[in-house]
C-alpha positions, -999 to 999 in steps of 0.1 A, spaced: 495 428 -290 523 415 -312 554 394 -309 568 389 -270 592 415 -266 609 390 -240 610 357 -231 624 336 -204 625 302 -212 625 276 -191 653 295 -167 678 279 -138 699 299 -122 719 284 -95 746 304 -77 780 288 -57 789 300 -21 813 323 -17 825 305 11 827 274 0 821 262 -31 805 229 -30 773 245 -16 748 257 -39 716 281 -38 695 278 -69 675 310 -69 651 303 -98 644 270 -111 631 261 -145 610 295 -149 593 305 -178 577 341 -185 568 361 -219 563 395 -220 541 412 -254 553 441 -268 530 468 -250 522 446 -221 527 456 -183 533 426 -162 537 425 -123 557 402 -107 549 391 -71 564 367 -46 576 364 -5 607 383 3 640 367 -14 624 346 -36 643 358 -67 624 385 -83 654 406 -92 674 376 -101 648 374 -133 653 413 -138 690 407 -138 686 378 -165 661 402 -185 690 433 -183 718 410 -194 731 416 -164 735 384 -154 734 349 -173 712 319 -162 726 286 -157 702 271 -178 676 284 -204 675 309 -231 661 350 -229 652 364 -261 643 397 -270 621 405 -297 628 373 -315 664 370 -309 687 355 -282 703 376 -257 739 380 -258 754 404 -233 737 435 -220 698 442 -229 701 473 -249 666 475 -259 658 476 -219 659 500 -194 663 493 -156 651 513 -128 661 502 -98 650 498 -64 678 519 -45 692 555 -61 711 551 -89 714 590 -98 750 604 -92 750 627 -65 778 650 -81 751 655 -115 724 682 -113 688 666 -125 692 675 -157 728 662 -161 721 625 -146 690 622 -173 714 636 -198 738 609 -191 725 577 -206 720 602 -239 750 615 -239 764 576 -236 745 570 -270 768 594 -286 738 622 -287 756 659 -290 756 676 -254 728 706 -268 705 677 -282 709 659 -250 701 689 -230 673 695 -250 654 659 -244 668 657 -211 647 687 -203 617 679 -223 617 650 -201 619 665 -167 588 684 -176 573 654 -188 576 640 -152 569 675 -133 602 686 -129 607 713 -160 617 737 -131 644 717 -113 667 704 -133 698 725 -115 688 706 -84 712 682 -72 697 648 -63 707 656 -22 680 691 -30 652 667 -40 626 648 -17 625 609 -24 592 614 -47 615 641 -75 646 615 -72 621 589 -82 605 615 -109 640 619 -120 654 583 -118 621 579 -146 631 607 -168 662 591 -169 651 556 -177 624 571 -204 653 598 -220 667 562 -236 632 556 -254 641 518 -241 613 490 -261 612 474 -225 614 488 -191 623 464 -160 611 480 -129 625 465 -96 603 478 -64 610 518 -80 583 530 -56 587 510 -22 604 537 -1 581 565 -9 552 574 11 517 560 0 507 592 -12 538 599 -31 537 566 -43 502 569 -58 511 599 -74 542 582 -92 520 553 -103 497 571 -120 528 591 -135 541 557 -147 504 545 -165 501 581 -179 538 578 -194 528 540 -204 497 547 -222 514 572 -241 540 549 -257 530 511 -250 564 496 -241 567 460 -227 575 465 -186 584 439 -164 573 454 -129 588 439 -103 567 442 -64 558 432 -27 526 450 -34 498 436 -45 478 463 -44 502 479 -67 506 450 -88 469 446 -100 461 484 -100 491 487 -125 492 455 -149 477 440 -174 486 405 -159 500 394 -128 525 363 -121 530 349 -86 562 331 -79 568 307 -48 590 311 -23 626 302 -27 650 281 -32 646 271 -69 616 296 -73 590 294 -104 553 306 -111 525 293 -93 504 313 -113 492 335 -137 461 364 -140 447 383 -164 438 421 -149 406 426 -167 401 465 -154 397 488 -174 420 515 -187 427 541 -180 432 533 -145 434 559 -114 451 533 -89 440 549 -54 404 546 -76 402 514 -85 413 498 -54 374 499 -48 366 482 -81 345 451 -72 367 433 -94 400 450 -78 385 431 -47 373 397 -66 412 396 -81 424 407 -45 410 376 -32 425 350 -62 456 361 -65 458 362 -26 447 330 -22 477 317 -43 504 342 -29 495 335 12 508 303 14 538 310 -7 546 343 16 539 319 48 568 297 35 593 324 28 592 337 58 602 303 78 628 303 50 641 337 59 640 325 99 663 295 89 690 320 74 
């Protein structure tokens, strides 16, 4: 693996009240994480502990208070164009067929509409969906929106992909299918992703390292784990992996205490 395709160092980032602006919540306090070109690394922590803050700082969505992101080398200055986000909740536009919200981003990059049409297509198949791209996004089940909120990501050929909890509202069974989808797609081209989850499971079936954060406010790494499976990985299959189980127990370990403390954090709110 070469160069880190990104790199948060030491990141702050503190946010003002809305209400009043004397009071302060720092979400993510002096946080470091790297990311190798071709690696897949989960991130896992309690509920509201700041995992998509970091996402947002990786997209250039949002700027910490303190630290520097670079990507590939260089600082970040604005938007993350060498990333693409896929986010938690439905981002496709309901008005677009399939094919025309995976067209989209293309079509943004200045790509002639037949061109677009063309990879926009090639992708849907890619992802199973070759024979619904005239579907609107109301016509699909949650599983082909996902399928298609993927395409669209992937269309972009992005050098990094931030994932933020894509698969969390799917059934386990769809869910397992659009794993695999996503290691299959991954294998095939070896982009950095940042893989944002509540799951461990999902996390260690998935990655080739896992980072646990602690529980907010002011939230950093507690620790760090190598996934020594090996790949190719079927994740409903290796969940019985004596190793699955022996890294289960670790990372565990390390995230229970930090889950137990979030959660009288969120009964305070």
């Amino acid at each position: 693996m070469g160069e880190f395709a990104l790199e948060l160092q030491n990141i702050t980032c503190t946010f003002r009240s809305k209400e009043d602006h004397s009071q302060r919540y720092t979400a993510v306090g002096n946080t470091t994480l790297r990311i190798r070109a071709g690696e897949f690394v989960s991130v896992v922590g309690p509920t509201g502990c700041g995992k998509s803050t970091l996402l947002n700082i990786s997209a250039g969505l949002l700027a910490p208070s303190m630290g520097t992101v670079s990507v590939f080398g260089k600082p970040l200055d604005g938007i993350n164009t060498r990333a693409g986000y896929m986010f938690q909740s439905e981002a496709l536009m309901p008005w677009r067929s399939a094919l025309d919200n995976v067209m989209v981003g293309l079509q943004y990059r200045g790509i002639a509409d037949a061109q677009a049409r063309q990879q926009a297509q090639a992708w849907l198949e890619r992802v199973g969906l070759g024979g619904f791209g005239d579907r609107y996004p109301h016509e699909l089940s949650g599983g082909m929106r996902k399928r298609t909120a993927l395409a669209q990501v992937l269309a972009l050929d992005p050098d990094i992909i931030l994932m933020d909890e894509p698969f969390s509202a799917l059934d386990i069974q769809t869910r397992q299918l659009m794993e695999n989808e996503v290691l299959d797609l991954w294998a095939a081209k070896k982009k950095a992703v940042l893989f944002i989850t509540h799951d461990l499971d999902e996390a260690i079936a998935m990655s080739d390292r896992v980072v646990v954060l602690s529980a907010g406010p002011a939230t950093h790494p507690m620790g760090e784990f190598v996934i020594d499976l090996p790949r190719p990985r079927n994740v409903a299959e290796v969940r019985s992996n004596p190793r699955f189980i022996e890294l289960h127990t670790q990372i565990w370990n390390v995230l229970r205490d930090e889950v137990l403390k979030g959660y009288a954090q969120q009964l305070k709110i």
